[in-house]
C-alpha positions, 0 to 999 in steps of 0.5 A, a space after each residue: 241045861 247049858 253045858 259049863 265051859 272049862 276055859 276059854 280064851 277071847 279075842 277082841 280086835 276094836 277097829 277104826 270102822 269095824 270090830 271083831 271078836 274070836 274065841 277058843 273054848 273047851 268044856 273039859 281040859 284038852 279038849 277044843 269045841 269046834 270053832 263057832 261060824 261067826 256072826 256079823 262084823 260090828 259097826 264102831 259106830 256109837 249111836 245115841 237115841 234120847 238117853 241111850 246108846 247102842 252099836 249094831 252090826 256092820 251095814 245096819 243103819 238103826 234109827 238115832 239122833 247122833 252117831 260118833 264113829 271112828 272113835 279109835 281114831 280119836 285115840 290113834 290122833 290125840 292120845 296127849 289131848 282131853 282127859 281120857 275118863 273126864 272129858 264128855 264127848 257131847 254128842 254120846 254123852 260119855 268119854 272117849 275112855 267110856 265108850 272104848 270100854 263099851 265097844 269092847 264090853 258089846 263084843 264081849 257081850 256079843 261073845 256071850 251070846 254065841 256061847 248061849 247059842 250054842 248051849 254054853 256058858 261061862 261059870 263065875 269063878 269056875 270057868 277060866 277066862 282069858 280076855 285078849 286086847 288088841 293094841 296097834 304096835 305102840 312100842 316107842 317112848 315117845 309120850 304119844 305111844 306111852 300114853 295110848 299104851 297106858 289109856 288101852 291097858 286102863 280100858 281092859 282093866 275096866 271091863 275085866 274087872 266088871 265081868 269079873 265082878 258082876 258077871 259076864 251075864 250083865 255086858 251091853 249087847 249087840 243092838 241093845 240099847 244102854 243108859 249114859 247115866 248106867 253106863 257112865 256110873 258103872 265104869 267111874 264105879 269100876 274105876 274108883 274101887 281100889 281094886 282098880 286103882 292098886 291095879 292102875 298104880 301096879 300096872 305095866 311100866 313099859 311095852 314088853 312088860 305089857 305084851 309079856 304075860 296076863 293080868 289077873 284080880 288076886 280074890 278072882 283068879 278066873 279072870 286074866 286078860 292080855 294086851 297084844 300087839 295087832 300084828 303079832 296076834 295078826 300072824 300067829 295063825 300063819 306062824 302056826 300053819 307053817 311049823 312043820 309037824 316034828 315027824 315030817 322034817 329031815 333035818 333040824 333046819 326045816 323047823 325054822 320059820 321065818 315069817 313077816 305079817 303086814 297087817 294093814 287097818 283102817 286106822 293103822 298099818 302094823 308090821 311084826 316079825 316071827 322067828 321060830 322052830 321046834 325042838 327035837 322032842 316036838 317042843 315048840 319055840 316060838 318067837 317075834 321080835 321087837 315088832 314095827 312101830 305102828 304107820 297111822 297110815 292105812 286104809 282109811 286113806 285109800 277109802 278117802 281117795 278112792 272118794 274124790 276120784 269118783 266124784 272128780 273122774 266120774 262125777 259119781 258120789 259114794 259112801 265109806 261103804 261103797 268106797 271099802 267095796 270098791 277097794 277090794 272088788 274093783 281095782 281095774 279103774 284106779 289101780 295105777 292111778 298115781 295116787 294109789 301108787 303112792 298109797 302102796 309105795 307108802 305102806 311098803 316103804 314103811 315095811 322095808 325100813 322095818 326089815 332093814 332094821 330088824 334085829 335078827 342078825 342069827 337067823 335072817 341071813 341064815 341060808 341053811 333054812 327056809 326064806 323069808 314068807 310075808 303075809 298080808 292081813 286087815 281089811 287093806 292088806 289084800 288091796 291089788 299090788 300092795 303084797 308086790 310093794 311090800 315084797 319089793 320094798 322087803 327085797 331092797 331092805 335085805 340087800 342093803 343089809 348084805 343079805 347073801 342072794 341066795 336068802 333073799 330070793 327066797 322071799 315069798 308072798 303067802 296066803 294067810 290060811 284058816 279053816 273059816 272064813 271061806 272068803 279071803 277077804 273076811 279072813 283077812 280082817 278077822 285075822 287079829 282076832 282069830 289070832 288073839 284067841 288062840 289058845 297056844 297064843 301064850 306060848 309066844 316069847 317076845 325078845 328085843 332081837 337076835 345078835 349073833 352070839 346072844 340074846 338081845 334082853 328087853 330093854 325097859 321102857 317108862 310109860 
């Protein structure tokens, strides 16, 4: 008989081309299972057979009459464009906002089924369930960010409230095909109920009240859920591996971390800042600041260049696949080309402008604790040459913000640590799940800034 879980807690990171998910989990409180070996990287690809959608894993190619990838994509560039619920994609035969819903409903699925796997399930209204979203860092007021803030929150709303309600047991699965009409009709259910519609009007009024605690259904209390910023969840598992254990520091200054995560996508490039330490009887604080606002500049653009540089220099045509391989696996042909150069000088220069403004004025230039580390993440953030981009980019920044030398040449490229996966590679483009899923994720405060004699309050934000 499966054993009951007690809590958990679910990452899910939907991506350009590929989506993850992570969990933590314990069957009796304080007690953690021991991680799962996750399964395959799901292809963000919708696939529609006759009546019916379905997505599979990453590099299984299922028979279907229409495919439409790349849906984040869609909201990345056009969040102001056609209405979100309303607007029929006509070759899946569902809304963008519906098929959000369903990629991230078939992770979740995907979740429930490693549980069963495993001999666990998820008890209605007895299991504690948190349900972490991903979100790139859409922090301005610009209408593009307040919209693409308010369609995300809408869409984890949708499928917390169907799992809520009618059972995680019912979610679409990995490869299982669903009906548009089922689909269409559950979620315009979903969505029209009250319930949904006092959680819409009650919903978030700017971005630190959105990333700043869970949500949850006042007559079902076990289901919360979380929206958090991809560059956050990103670097918590660095964050987490360099706090020093209370007992091992000399002195109160060897808490401190300063830590900056450049987590580079598909779709888009976040960066973030952690500043953070533990008190003296072992209580952590832990700490990111106001993160970068998202770059739509990132991996996507490489794999499309690295394309047209093997047909033009080699004459040989490749596919998206072949062209992600390459990027990671094969660098000495094109690494100093000029177009990859710029590519790098791009993301980095970003990285730097966001360091030159961070407001940290407290502890940044503080020389008494250790330096500044940097970690890259995404499937694009270990691309050859970027990290020393970034680091020089990240130097240049704190010079100009006078920086003493002495703090800056501390700067130092980390590699990110996990127990799992084993390949670097992997464990970088899971690193937003992972993180996601923490379950001391909660503990995370964001603040506006640091000045030098008091705390920058959140400044509110109107969607």
């Amino acid at each position: 008989m499966p054993k009951a879980l007690e809590r958990i807690w679910i990452g899910l990171d939907w991506g350009t081309h590929s989506s993850k998910w992570w969990y933590e989990a314990a069957e009796e409180p304080g007690k953690l299972l021991p991680p799962t070996k996750a399964q395959a990287v799901i292809d963000s690809t919708i696939h529609r057979s006759g009546q019916k959608l379905s997505l599979v894993k990453e590099r299984e190619i299922p028979k279907s009459e229409c495919q439409d990838p790349r849906l984040k994509r869609r909201l990345l560039d056009d969040p102001l464009g056609a209405d979100y619920w309303g607007a029929i994609r006509e070759g899946i035969g569902i809304s963008l906002g519906e098929a959000a819903t369903l990629s991230l409903g078939v992770l979740l699925g995907d979740v429930v089924r490693d549980l069963a796997s495993r001999d666990y399930v998820i008890v209605p209204d007895k299991t504690a369930v948190e349900i972490r979203y991903s979100l790139p860092n859409w922090i301005s007021s610009e209408p593009t960010h307040q919209a693409s803030r308010k369609r995300m929150f809408q869409t984890a709303t949708i499928l917390s409230l169907m799992v809520a309600e009618r059972e995680f047991e019912r979610l679409p699965g990995v490869g299982k095909e669903i009906g548009i009409e089922e689909w269409r009709t559950l979620v315009k259910a979903i969505r029209e109920s009250p319930t949904c519609q006092k959680l819409f009007e009650k919903g978030p009024n700017d971005f630190g009240s959105l990333i700043g605690g869970p949500f949850s259904i006042p007559d079902r209390p076990s289901v919360s859920w979380r929206m958090v910023v991809e560059s956050t969840a990103a670097g918590f598992p660095q964050l987490q591996h360099f706090l020093m254990p209370a007992e091992d520091a000399r002195k109160t200054e060897d808490h401190w971390v300063k830590l900056l995560v450049v987590d580079v996508g598909a779709g888009s490039t976040d960066a973030g800042y952690f500043i953070s330490s533990r008190k003296a009887d072992g209580r952590l604080l832990l700490n990111y600041l106001k993160p970068a606002s998202t770059l739509d500049y990132a991996g996507e653009q490489l794999t499309e260049m690295l394309k047209r540089f093997y047909l033009r220099r080699k004459n040989r045509e490749i596919t998206i696949q072949e062209a992600e391989t390459i990027k990671l696996n094969a660098p000495d042909e094109w690494k100093d080309e000029q177009f990859v150069v710029d590519w790098r000088e791009q993301i980095a220069e970003h990285v730097g402008e966001y360091m030159r403004h961070v407001p940290d004025e407290l502890r940044l230039p503080e020389p008494s604790i250790p330096g500044l580390k940097i970690v890259m993440t995404g499937g694009s953030g270990l691309v050859e040459g970027l990290d020393r981009a970034v680091w020089n980019a990240v130097a240049e920044a704190l010079a100009r913000r006078d920086i003493p030398h002495n703090v800056a040449n501390r700067t130092e490229i980390t590699e990110l640590t996990l127990d799992w996966p084993e390949d670097r590679f992997d464990r970088a483009r899971r690193a937003v799940s992972i993180g996601a899923a923490n379950s001391n994720f909660a503990q995370l405060e964001y603040v506006e800034g640091f000045g030098k004699a008091t705390l920058i309050k959140t400044s509110v934000q109107r969607w």
